[in-house]
C-alpha positions in Angstrom: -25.0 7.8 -20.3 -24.1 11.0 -18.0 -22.2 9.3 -15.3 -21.8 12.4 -13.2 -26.1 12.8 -13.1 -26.3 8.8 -12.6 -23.5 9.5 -9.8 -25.0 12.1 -8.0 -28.6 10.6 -8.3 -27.0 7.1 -6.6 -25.8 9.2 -3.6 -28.8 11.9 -2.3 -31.2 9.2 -2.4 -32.9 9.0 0.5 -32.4 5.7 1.4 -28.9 5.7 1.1 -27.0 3.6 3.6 -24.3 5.3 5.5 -22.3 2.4 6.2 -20.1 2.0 3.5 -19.3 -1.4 3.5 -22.4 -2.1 2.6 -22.3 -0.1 -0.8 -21.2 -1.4 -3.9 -17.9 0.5 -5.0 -18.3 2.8 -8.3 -16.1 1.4 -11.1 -14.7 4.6 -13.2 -13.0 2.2 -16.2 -11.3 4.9 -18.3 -9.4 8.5 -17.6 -12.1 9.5 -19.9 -15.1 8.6 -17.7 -13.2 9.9 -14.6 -13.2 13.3 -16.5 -16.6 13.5 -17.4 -17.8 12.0 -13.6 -15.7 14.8 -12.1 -16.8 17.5 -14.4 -13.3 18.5 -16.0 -12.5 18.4 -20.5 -11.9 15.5 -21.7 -8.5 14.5 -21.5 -6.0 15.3 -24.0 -4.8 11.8 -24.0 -6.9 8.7 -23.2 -4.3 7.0 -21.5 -2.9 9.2 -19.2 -4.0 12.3 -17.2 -2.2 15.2 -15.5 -4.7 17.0 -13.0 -4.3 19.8 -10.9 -7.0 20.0 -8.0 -7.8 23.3 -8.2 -9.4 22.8 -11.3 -12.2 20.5 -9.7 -14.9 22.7 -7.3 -16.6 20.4 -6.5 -17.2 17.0 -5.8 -20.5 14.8 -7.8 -21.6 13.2 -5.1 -22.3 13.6 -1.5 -21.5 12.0 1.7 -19.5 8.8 1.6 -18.6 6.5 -1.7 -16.7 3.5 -2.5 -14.3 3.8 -5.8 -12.4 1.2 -7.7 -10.5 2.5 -10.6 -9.2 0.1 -13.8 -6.0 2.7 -13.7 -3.0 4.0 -11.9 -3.6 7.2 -9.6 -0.8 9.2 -8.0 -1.9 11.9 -6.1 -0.1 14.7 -4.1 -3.5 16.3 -1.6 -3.8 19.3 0.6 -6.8 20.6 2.1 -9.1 18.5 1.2 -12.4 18.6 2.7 -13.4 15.4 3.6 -11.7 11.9 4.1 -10.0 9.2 2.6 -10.9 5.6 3.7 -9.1 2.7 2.6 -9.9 -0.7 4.4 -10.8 0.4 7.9 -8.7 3.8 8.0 -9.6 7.0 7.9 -7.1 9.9 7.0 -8.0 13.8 6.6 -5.8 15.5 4.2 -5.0 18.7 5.7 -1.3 18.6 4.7 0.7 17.5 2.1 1.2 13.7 1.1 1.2 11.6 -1.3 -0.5 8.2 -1.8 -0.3 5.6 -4.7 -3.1 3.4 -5.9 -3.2 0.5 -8.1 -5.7 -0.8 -10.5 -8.5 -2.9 -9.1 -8.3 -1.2 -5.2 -10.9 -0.2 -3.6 -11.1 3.2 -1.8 -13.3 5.6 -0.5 -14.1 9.4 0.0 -16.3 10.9 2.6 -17.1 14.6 2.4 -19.1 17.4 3.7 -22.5 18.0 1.6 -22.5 20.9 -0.4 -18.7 21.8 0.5 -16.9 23.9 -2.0 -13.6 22.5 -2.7 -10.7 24.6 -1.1 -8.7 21.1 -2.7 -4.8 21.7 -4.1 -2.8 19.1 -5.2 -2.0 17.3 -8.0 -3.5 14.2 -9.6 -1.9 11.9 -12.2 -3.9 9.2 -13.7 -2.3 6.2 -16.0 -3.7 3.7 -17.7 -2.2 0.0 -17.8 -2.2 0.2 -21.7 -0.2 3.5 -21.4 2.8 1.6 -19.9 2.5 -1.4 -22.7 6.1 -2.2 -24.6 8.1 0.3 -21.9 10.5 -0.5 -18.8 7.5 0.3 -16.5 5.0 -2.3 -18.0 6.7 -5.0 -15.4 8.7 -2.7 -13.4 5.7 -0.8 -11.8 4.9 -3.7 -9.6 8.2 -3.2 -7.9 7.1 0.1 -6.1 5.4 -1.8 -3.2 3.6 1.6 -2.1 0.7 1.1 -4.8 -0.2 -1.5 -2.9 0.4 0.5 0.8 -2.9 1.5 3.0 -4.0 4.8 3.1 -3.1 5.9 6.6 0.0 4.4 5.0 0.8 7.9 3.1 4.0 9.2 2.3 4.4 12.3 4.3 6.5 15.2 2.6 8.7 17.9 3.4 8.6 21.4 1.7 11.8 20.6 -0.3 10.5 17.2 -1.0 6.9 18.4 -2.3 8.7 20.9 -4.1 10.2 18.1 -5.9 7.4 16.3 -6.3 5.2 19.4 -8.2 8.0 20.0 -10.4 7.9 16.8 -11.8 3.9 16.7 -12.2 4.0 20.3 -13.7 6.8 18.9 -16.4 4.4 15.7 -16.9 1.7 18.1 -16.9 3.6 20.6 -19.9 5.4 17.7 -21.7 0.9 16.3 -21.5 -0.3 19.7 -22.9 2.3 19.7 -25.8 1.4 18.1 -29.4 1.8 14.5 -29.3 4.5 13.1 -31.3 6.4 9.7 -31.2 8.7 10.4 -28.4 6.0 11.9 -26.3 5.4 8.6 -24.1 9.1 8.1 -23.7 9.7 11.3 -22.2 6.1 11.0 -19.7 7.5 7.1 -18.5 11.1 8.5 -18.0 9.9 11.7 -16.1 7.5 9.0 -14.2 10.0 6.7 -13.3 12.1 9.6 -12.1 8.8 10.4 -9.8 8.7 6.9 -8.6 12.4 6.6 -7.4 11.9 9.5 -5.5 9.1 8.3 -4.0 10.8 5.2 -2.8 13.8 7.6 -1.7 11.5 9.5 0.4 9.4 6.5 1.8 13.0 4.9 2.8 13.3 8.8 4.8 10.2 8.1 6.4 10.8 5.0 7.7 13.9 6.8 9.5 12.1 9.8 10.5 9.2 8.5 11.9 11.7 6.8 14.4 9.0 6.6 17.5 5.8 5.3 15.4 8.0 2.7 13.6 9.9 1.5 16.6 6.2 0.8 18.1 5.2 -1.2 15.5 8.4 -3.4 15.7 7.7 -3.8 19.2 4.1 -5.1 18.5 5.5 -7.1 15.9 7.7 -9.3 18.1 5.1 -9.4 21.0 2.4 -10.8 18.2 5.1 -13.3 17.3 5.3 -13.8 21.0 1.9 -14.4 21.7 1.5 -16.8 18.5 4.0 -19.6 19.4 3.1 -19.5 22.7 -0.8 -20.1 21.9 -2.2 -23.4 20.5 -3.0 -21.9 17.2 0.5 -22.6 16.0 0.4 -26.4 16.3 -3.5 -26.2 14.8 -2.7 -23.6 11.6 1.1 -23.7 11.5 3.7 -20.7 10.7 1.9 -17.3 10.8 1.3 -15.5 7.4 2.3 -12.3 6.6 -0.5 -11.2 5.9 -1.5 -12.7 9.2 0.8 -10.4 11.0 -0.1 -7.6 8.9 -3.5 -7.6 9.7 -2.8 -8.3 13.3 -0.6 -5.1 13.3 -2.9 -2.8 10.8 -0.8 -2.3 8.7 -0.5 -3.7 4.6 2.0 -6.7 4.3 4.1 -4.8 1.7 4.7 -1.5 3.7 5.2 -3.9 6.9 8.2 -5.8 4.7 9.4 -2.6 3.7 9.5 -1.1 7.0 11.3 -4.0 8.4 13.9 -3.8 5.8 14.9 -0.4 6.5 14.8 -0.8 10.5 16.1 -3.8 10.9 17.7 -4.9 7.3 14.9 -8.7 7.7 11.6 -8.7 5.9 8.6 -10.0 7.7 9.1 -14.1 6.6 12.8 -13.8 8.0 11.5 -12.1 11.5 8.9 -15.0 11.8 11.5 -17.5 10.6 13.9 -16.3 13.7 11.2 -16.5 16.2 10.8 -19.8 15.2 14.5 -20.7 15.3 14.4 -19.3 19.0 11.6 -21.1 19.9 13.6 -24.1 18.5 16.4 -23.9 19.7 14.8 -23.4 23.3 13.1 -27.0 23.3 16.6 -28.5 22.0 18.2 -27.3 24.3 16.0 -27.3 27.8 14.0 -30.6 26.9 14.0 -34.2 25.9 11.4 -33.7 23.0 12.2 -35.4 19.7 13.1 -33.3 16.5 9.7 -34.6 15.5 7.7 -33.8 18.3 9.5 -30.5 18.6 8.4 -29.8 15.1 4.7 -30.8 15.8 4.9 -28.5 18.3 6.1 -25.7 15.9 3.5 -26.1 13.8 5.1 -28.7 11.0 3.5 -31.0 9.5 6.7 -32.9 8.2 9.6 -33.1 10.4 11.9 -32.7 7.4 10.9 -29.7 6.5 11.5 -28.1 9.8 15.1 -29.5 9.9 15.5 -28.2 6.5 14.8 -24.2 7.2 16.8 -25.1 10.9 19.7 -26.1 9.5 19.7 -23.2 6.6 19.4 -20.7 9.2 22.1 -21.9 12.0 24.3 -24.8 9.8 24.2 -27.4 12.4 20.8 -30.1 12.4 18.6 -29.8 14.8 20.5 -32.9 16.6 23.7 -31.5 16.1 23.0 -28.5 17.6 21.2 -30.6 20.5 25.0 -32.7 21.0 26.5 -29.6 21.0 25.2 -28.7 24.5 26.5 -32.3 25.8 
């Protein structure tokens, strides 16, 4: 099957529907098939792929798409023409970042009909298999960025994309060199190298970015806010973090590892606090029981609320009640 005619035959039909939610996402299985959808040799290993954009002109398809791929993708973009979508945000890439994508996520590209490809970056493309029997087979799922939003994007310095290049372009020799037994130990050590930086320089963002971050700790506490003052917290309980996540548009991991870095709490402890404030407030300034105090909370068992109170300020909930007697 030609998957790059089938591709571009699915997208210039006529009655193609420009709402993208409504179209099913194109599943690219293999590096292989990405290769061949995207016009480019086959790849020199079937497992992993080192790409530099320049070498793709143009895109397949027109318009908008949805993409799911069955394998990692690390890419470093500039000048792309067109957009990246993932959920409900938009981002053009008109300046250097990277973003991380995991198997299984779906993503999507919009893009100017007919537009040759002024594209530069650096793509890197790793199958799951790839990583079988090495350090990164179980510790890949500990770089929470793969599973960060686009709009979510790691923003990078000159020195830091500098950085970043040089390791692709040694993936990309060490790629191009005769395959031999130690081969894949020296791609997943040079990879893991990438990835720490990458969380180095996500932890610099999180700093840097001082005034956007600050904002979303601010909406954070006035969702919280909001929450146990509404009746939804008696009728559904605690709020999720994903709840909060979505109610702040932002993914739940980069949210937790935001909150780490600004404040040193990850989301559950900040919604734990709240609820400790709340609690101690009606201790303190009413005659509600523990258990109607923990209805109120959201708690189904009363236990259970005096549980996490006591963990987080070592008195019960009635001896910290006596203490203001």
């Amino acid at each position: 099957m030609n998957l790059q005619k089938n591709l571009l035959l699915l997208f210039t039909n006529n009655n193609y529907i420009s709402d993208m939610a409504n179209v099913q996402p194109f599943r690219i299985k293999t590096i292989s098939e990405y290769h061949q959808v995207m016009g480019l040799p086959k790849p020199e290993h079937p497992l992993i792929s080192v790409i530099n954009f320049e070498s793709i002109k143009h895109m397949p398809y027109k318009e908008s798409l949805h993409i799911v791929f069955d394998f990692y993708s690390i890419s470093l973009k500039r000048n792309f023409n067109g957009k990246m979508r993932y959920g409900q945000q938009e981002y053009d890439f008109d300046e250097g970042i990277m973003f991380f994508i995991s198997p299984g996520q779906v993503f999507g590209i919009e893009i100017e009909k007919d537009v040759a490809l002024k594209h530069t970056g650096w793509l890197l493309l790793i199958h799951p298999d790839f990583l079988w029997n090495t350090s990164l087979a179980k510790n890949i799922k500990q770089y929470e960025y793969f599973d960060y939003s686009v709009h979510e994007a790691l923003f990078l310095s000159e020195k830091e994309e500098a950085t970043i290049i040089s390791m692709m372009q040694n993936m990309e020799q060490e790629y191009h060199s005769n395959i031999d037994k130690f081969s894949q130990d020296v791609i997943i050590a040079q990879l893991e190298l990438l990835l720490t930086y990458a969380d180095r320089f996500y932890h610099r963002q999180f700093i840097t970015r001082k005034i956007t971050h600050h904002q979303i700790l601010q909406r954070l506490n006035d969702t919280l806010d909001e929450y146990f003052k509404s009746d939804v917290l008696i009728k559904n309980g605690l709020p999720t973090v994903q709840y909060i996540a979505d109610a702040l548009n932002v993914s739940p991991n980069y949210l937790s590892g935001l909150l780490k870095t600004l404040t040193g709490q990850s989301t559950q402890q900040h919604i734990h606090d709240k609820l400790i404030e709340k609690a101690k407030e009606k201790l303190s300034t009413t005659n509600l029981s523990v258990s109607e105090i923990a209805y109120e909370l959201g708690f189904e068992h009363p236990q259970s609320f005096s549980k996490l109170f006591k963990s987080k300020i070592n008195l019960s909930p009635l001896e910290f009640r006596a203490s203001f007697n």
